[in-house]
C-alpha positions as CSV (number, residue, x, y, z in Angstrom):
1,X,1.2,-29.7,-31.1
2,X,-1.0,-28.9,-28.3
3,X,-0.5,-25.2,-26.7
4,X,1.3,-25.2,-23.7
5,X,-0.9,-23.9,-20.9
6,X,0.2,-22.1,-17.4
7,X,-0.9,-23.4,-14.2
8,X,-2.8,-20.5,-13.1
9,X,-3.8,-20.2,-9.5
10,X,-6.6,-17.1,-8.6
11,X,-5.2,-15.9,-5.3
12,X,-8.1,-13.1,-4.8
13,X,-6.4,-9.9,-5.3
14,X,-7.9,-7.3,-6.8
15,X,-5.3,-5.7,-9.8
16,X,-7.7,-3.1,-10.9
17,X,-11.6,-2.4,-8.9
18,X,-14.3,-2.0,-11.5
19,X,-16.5,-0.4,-8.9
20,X,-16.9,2.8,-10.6
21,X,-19.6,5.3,-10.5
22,X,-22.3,5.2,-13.1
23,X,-21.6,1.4,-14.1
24,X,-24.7,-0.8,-13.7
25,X,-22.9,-3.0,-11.1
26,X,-22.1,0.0,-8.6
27,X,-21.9,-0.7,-5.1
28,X,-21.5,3.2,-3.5
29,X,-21.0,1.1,0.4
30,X,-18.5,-1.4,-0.7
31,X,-14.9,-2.0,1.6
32,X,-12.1,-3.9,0.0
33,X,-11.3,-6.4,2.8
34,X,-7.7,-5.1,1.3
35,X,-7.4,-1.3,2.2
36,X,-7.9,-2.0,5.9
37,X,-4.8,-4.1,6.0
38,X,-2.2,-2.6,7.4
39,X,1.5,-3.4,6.7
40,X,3.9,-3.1,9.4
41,X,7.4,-2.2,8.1
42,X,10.8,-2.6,10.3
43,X,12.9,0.8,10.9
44,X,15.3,-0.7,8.2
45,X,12.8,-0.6,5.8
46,X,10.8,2.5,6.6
47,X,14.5,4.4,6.1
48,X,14.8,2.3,2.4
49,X,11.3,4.0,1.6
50,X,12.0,7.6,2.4
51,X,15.3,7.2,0.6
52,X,14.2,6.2,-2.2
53,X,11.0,9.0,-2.8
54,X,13.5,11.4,-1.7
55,X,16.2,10.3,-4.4
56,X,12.7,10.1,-6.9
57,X,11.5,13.8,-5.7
58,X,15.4,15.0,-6.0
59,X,16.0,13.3,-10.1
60,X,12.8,15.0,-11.1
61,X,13.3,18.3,-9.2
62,X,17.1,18.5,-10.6
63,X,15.5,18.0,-14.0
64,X,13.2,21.0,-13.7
65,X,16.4,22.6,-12.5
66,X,18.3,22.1,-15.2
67,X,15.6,22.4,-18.2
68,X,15.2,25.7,-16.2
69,X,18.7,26.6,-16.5
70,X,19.0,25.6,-19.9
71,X,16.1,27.8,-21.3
72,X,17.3,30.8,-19.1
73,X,20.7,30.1,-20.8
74,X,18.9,30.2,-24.4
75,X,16.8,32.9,-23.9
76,X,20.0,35.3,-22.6
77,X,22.4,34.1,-25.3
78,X,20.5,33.1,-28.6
79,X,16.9,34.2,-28.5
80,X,17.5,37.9,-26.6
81,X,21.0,38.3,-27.8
């Protein structure tokens, strides 16, 4: 039985760029046609954004919080006690 094979279709987007200094193929004056693209967002959708890296910055500051509290809580009660 023959392997089945995906219709794969190169669409030009870089995933990863190899241009990285001290490789042999290093091109120091290079612009990805890509980073000058700008993407217009709606207000709708520029709110969704800041929500959501302020929920992201709020989880992992609330978990320093609370490790913190923890270890002040075990340091006053078990390791100082």
């Amino acid at each position: 039985m023959a392997p089945k094979r995906d219709d794969f279709e190169d669409d030009g987007r870089t995933i990863a760029d190899m241009n990285v200094d001290g490789m042999p193929w290093y091109a120091p004056n290079r612009q990805d046609p890509e980073s000058t693209e700008k993407v217009e967002l709606t207000r709708e959708e520029q709110r969704w954004m800041i929500g959501g890296a302020l929920k992201a910055a709020l989880l992992v500051g609330g978990i320093f919080g609370i490790v913190y509290f923890l270890f002040l809580l075990f340091c006053t009660k078990v390791w100082f006690a």
